[in-house]
C-alpha positions as CSV (number, residue, x, y, z in Angstrom):
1,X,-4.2,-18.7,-25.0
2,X,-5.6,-17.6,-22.2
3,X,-9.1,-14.9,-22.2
4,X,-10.1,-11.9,-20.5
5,X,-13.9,-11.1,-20.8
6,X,-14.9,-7.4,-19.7
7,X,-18.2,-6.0,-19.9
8,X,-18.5,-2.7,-21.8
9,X,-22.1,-1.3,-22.0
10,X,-24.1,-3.4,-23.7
11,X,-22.0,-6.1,-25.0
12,X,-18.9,-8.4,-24.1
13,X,-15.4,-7.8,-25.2
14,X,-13.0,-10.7,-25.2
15,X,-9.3,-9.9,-24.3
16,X,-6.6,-12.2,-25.5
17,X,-3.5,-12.7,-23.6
18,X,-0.5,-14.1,-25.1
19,X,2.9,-15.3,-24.0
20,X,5.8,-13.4,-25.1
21,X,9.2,-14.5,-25.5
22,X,11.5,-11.8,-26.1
23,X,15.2,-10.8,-24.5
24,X,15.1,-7.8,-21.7
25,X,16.0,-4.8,-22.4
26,X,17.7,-4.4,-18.7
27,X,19.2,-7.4,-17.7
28,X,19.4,-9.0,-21.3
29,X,18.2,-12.8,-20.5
30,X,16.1,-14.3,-22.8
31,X,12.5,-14.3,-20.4
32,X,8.8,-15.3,-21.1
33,X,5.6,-12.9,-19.5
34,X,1.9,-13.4,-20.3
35,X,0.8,-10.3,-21.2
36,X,-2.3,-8.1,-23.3
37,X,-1.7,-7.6,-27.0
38,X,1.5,-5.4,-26.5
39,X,4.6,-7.1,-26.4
40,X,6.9,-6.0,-23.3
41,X,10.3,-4.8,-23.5
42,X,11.1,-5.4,-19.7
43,X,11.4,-9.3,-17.7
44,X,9.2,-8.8,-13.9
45,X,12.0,-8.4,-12.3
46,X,13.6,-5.7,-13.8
47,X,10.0,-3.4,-13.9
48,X,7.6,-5.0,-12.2
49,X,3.5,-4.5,-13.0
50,X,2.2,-1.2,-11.7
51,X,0.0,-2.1,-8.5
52,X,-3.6,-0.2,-8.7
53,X,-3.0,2.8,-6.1
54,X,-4.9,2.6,-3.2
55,X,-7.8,4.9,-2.4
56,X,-6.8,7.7,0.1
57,X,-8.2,7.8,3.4
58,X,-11.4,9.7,3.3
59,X,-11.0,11.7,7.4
60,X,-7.6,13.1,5.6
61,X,-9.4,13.9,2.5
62,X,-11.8,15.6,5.0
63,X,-9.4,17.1,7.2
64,X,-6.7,19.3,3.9
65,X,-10.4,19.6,2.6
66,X,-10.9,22.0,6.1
67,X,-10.2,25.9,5.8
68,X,-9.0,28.5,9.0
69,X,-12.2,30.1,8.4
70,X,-11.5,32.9,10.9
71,X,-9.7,36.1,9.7
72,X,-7.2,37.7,11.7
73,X,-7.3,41.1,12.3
74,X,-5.6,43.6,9.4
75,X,-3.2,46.5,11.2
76,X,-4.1,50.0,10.7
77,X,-0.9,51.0,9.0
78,X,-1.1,48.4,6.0
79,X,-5.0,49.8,4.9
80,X,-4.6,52.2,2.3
């Protein structure tokens, strides 16, 4: 059974991994996934692990962060 240790303040926490054996709920073959403590309803090729999402570029973060400053001029006739 394969381990997982992650640091959380000030002691260790040891994650067990297990491998699961079950029948997919998509394509309905009989499949085995190592996964955490939860057992998975789906085979890796029918849903696939989410990917971390990437960070976003930080110059486009800077540039939609950027406001037209300048006001334009208000016509007369819409001041009431």
């Amino acid at each position: 059974m394969e381990s997982k240790e992650v640091f959380v303040k000030a002691h260790t926490r040891v994650i067990k991994q297990r491998v699961y054996r079950f029948v997919c709920k998509n394509c309905n073959q009989v499949v085995e996934r190592t996964c955490y403590p939860s057992q998975p309803l789906y085979c890796l090729e029918c849903r696939p692990q989410k990917a971390k999402p990437s960070k976003p570029n930080r110059k486009a973060i800077a540039k939609s962060k950027k406001k037209f400053t300048a006001q334009q001029p208000v016509a007369e006739e819409f001041i009431v």
